[in-house]
C-alpha positions in Angstrom: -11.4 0.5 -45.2 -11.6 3.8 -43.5 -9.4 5.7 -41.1 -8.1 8.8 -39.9 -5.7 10.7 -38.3 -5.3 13.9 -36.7 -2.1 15.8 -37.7 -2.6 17.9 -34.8 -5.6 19.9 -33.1 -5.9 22.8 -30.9 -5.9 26.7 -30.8 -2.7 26.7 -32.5 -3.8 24.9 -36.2 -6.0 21.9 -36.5 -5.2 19.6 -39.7 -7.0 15.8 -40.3 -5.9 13.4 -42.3 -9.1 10.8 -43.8 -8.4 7.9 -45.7 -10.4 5.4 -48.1 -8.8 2.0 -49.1 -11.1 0.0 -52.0 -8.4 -2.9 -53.4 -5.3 -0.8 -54.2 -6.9 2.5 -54.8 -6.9 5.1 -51.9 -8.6 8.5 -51.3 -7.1 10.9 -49.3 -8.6 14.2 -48.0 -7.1 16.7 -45.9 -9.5 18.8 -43.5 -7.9 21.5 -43.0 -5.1 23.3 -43.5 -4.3 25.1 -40.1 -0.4 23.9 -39.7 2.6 25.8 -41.0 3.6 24.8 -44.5 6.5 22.7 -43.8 4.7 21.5 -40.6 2.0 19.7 -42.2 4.2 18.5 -45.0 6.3 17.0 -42.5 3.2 15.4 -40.9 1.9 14.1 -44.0 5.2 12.2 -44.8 5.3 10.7 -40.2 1.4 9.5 -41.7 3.4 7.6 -44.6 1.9 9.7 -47.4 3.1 13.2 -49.2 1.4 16.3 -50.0 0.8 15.0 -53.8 -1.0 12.5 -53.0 -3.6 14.1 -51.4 -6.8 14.0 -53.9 -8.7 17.2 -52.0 -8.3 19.5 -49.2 -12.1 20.7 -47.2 -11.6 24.0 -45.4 -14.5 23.9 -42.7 -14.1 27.7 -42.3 -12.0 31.0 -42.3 -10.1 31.1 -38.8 -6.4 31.2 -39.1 -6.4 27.6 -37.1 -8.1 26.1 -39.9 -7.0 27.8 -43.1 -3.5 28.5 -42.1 -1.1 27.5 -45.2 -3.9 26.7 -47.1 -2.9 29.4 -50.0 0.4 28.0 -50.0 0.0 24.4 -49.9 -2.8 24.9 -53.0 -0.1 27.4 -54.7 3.0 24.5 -54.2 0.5 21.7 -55.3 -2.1 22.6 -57.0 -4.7 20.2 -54.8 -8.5 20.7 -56.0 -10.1 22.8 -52.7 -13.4 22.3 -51.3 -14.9 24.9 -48.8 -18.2 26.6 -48.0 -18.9 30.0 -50.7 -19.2 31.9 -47.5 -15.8 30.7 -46.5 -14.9 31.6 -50.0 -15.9 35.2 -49.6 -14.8 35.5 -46.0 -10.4 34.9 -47.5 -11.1 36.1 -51.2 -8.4 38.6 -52.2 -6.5 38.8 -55.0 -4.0 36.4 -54.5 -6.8 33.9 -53.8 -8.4 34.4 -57.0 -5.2 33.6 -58.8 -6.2 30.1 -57.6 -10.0 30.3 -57.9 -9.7 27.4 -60.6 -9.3 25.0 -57.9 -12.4 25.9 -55.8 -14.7 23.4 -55.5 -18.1 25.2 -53.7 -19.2 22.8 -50.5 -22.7 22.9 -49.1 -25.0 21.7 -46.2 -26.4 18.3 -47.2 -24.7 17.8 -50.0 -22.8 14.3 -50.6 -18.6 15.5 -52.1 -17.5 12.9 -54.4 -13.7 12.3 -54.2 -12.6 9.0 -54.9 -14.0 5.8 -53.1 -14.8 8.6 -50.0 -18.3 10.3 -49.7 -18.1 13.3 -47.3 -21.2 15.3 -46.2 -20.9 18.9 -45.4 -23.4 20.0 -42.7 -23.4 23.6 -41.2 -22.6 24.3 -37.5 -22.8 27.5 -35.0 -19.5 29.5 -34.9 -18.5 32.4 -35.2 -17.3 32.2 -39.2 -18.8 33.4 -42.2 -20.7 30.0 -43.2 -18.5 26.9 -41.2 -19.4 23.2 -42.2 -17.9 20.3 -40.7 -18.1 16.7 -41.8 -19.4 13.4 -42.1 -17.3 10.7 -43.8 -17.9 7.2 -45.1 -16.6 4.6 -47.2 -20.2 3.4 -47.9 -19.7 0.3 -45.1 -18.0 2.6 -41.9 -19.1 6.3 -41.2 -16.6 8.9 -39.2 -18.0 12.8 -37.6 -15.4 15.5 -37.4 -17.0 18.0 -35.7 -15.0 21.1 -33.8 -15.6 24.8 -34.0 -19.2 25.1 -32.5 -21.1 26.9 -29.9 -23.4 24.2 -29.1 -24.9 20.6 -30.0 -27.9 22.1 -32.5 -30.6 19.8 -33.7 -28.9 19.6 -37.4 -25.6 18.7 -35.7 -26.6 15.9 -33.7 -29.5 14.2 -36.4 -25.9 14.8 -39.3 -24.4 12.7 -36.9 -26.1 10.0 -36.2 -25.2 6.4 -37.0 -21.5 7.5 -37.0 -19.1 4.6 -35.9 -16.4 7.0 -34.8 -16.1 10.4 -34.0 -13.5 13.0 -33.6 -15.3 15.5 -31.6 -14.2 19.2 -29.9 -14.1 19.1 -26.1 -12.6 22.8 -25.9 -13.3 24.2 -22.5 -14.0 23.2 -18.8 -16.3 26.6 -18.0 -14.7 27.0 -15.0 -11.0 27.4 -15.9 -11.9 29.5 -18.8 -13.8 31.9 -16.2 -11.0 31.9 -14.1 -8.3 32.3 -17.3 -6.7 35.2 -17.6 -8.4 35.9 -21.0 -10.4 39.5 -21.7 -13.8 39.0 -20.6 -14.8 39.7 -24.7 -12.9 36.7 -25.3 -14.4 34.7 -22.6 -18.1 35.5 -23.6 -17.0 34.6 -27.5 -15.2 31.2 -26.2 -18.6 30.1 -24.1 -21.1 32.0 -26.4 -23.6 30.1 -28.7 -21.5 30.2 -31.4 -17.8 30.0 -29.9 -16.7 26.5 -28.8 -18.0 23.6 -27.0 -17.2 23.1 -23.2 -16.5 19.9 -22.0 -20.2 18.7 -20.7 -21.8 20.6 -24.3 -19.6 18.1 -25.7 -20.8 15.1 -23.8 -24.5 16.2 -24.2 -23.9 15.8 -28.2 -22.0 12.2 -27.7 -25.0 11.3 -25.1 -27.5 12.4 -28.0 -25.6 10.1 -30.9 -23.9 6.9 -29.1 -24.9 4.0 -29.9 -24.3 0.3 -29.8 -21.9 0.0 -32.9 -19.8 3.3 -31.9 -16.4 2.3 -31.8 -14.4 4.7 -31.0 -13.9 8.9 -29.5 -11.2 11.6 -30.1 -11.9 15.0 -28.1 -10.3 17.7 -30.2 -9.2 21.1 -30.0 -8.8 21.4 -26.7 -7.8 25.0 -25.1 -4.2 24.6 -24.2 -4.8 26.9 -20.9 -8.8 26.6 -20.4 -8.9 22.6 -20.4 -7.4 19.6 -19.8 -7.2 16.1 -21.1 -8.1 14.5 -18.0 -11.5 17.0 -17.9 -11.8 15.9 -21.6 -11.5 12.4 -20.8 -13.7 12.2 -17.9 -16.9 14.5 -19.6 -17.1 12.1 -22.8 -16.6 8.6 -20.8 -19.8 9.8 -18.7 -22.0 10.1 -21.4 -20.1 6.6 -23.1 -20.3 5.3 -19.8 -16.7 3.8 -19.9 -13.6 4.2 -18.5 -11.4 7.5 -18.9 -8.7 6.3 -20.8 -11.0 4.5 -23.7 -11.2 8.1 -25.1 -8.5 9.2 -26.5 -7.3 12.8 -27.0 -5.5 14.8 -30.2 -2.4 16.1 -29.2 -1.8 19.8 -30.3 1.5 19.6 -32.4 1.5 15.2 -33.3 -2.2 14.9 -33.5 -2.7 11.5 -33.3 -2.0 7.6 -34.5 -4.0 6.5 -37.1 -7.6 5.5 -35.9 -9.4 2.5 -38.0 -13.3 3.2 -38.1 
């Protein structure tokens, strides 16, 4: 069996909890790290697990909502790490390398062992040093975490086809964001190439990989002043062609219930 959960997603730390159930072992990986310490500890245990028994932790890239405790959590615990080398380079300082025996190097196309979970890196456009996000499977059911791109690319959408469940960025609605008070640096970054995906970017990528045995949709990382769940809801159930509230959205600070794929 295979399921997530989001421990909470948006501008202000982004954390995911995947889980792999063969008989009575289970795999647990942790994408990202972008909670407070004692936040995402505290999450971990509301999920019914603990922070020693996760089996990895996959960084998708630098950005403070993603890394966030990272250095602590792998400092307190000692959890083998798994991130891209150009995330690697982008945080290495001294007090990193005092934990470089835990690096694991990730790469585009290439399967991660952990457990009875398979994940596949596969690179993305942002604005980090070299960001991957991920496909997971059990080997029978196949989950797409995808947030922190510019746009759907050609290598995104063909990594994520076939998925049966996908927990996918809807960041922006282009129109709020133009009209935010952000610094108009910040608003070409957020709707560049390789900032985040608006809400109708996002439903062209779900358009591009439904299919008949897709089971389920979580928009992600919403902007908390450039979006809303209601514009989330209603750009993905166009392209699923259902009804609003059959997608569900991550809640910045409790994420979300656990989601069988």
């Amino acid at each position: 069996m295979l399921r997530f959960k989001s421990l909470g997603s948006g501008s202000s730390g982004n954390a995911t909890l995947v889980e792999s159930q063969s008989g009575t072992q289970t795999t647990r990986l942790l994408i990202d790290c972008g909670l407070r310490l004692r936040d995402l500890e505290s999450q971990l245990i509301a999920a019914g697990t603990c922070a020693e028994d996760l089996d990895a932790i996959f960084i998708t890239h630098e950005h403070g909502d993603h890394i966030g405790c990272a250095r602590s959590f792998v400092k307190r615990y000692a959890t083998p790490l798994w991130m891209s080398q150009g995330t690697w380079f982008a945080i290495q300082d001294v007090a990193w390398t005092n934990h470089q025996h835990l690096l694991n190097v990730a790469r585009d196309g290439a399967t991660i062992e952990i457990g009875e979970l398979q994940a596949l890196p596969f690179t993305v456009p942002h604005d980090a040093r070299e960001p991957l996000q991920l496909r997971c499977t059990d080997g029978a059911r196949h989950l797409g975490i995808v947030t922190d791109l510019g746009h759907p690319s050609s290598h995104v959408v063909t990594s994520l086809q076939g998925c049966h469940a996908l927990l996918l960025e809807a960041n922006h609605d282009p129109e709020l964001l133009e009209a935010s008070s952000y610094p108009s640096f910040l608003k070409k970054r957020v709707a560049g190439p390789w900032g985040h995906l608006a809400n109708h970017a996002a439903a062209e990528l779900l358009s591009n990989v439904k299919h008949a045995h897709m089971s389920y949709v979580q928009a992600a990382h919403l902007s908390e002043r450039n979006n809303t769940p209601d514009l989330a809801r209603a750009s993905l159930s166009s392209a699923l062609n259902c009804a609003p509230s059959e997608i569900a959205v991550a809640d910045p600070v409790t994420g979300s219930n656990w989601v069988q794929v």
